[in-house]
DRENDO-1510 file (C-alpha; in Angstrom, 1 decimal, always signed):
<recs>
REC; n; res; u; v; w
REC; 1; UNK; +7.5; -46.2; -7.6 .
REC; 2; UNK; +8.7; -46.8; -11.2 .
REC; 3; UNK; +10.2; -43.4; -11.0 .
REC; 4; UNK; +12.8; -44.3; -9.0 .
REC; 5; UNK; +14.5; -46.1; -11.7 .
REC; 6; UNK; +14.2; -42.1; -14.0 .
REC; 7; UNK; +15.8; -41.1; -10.9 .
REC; 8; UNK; +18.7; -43.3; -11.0 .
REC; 9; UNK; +19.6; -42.6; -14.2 .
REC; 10; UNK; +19.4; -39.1; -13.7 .
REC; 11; UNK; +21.9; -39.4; -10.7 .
REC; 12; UNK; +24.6; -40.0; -13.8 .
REC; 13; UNK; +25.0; -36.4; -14.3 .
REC; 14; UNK; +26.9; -36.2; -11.0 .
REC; 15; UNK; +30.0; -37.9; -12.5 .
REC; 16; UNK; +30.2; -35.6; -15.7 .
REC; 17; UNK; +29.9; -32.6; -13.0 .
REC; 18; UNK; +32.7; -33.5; -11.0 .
REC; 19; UNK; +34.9; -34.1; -13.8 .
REC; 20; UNK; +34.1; -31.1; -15.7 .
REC; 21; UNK; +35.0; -29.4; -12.3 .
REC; 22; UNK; +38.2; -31.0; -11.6 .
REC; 23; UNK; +39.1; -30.5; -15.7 .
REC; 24; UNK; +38.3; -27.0; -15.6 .
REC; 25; UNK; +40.7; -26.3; -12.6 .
REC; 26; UNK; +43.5; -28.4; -13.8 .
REC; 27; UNK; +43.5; -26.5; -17.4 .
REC; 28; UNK; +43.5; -23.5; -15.8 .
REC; 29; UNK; +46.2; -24.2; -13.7 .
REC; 30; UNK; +48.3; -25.2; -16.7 .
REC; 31; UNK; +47.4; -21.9; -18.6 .
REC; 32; UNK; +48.5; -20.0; -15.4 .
REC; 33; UNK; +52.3; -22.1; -15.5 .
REC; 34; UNK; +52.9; -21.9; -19.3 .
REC; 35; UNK; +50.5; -18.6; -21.1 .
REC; 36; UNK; +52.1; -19.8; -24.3 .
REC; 37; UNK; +50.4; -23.3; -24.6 .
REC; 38; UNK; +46.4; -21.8; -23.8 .
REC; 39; UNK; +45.6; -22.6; -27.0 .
REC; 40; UNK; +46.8; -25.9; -26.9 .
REC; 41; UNK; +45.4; -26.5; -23.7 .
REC; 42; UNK; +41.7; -24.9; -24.4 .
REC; 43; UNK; +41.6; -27.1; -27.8 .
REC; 44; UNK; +42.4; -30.0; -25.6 .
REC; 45; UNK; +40.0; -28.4; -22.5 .
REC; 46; UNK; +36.9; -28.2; -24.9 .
REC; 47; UNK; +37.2; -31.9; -26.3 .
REC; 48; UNK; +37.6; -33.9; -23.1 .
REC; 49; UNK; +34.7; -31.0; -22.1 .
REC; 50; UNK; +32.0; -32.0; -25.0 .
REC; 51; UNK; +32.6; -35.8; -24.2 .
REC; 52; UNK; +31.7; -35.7; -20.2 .
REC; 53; UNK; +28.9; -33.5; -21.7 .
REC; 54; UNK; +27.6; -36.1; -23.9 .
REC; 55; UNK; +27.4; -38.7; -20.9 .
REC; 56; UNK; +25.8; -36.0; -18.6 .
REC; 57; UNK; +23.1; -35.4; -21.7 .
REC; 58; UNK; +22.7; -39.6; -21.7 .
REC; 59; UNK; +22.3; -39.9; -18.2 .
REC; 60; UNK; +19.3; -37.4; -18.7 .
REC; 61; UNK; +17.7; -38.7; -21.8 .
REC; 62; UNK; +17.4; -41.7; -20.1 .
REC; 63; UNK; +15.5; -40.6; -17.1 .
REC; 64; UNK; +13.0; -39.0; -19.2 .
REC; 65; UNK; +12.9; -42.0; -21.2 .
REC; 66; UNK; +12.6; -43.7; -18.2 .
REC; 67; UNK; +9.5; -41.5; -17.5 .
REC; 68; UNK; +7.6; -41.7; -20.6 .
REC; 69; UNK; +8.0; -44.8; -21.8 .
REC; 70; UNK; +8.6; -46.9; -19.0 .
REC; 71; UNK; +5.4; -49.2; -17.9 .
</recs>
């Protein structure tokens, strides 16, 4: 029972995923429209890419804290 709550947590790399997904296809859309700004857009790509990362990683660092050290 007190690993639903791990659970839970863990459910917060779903949002991350879908964003990453819908990013992904929009940058490389723009690439495909305009081949001269792929460097502009990849720079801007891997930013918005590392912070929905970071969230992902939180959601999961909480579930296994959730684990541990949870009563």
């Amino acid at each position: 029972m007190e690993n639903i709550g791990a659970g839970l947590a863990a459910l917060g790399v779903i949002g991350p995923g879908i964003g990453l997904g819908i990013m992904t296809g929009l940058a490389t859309e723009a690439i495909g429209r305009n081949p001269d700004a792929a460097a502009s857009v990849r720079a801007t790509w891997l930013l918005g890419a590392a912070f929905a990362e970071g969230l992902g990683v939180l959601a999961i660092v909480v579930g296994v804290l959730a684990i541990f050290i949870g009563g």
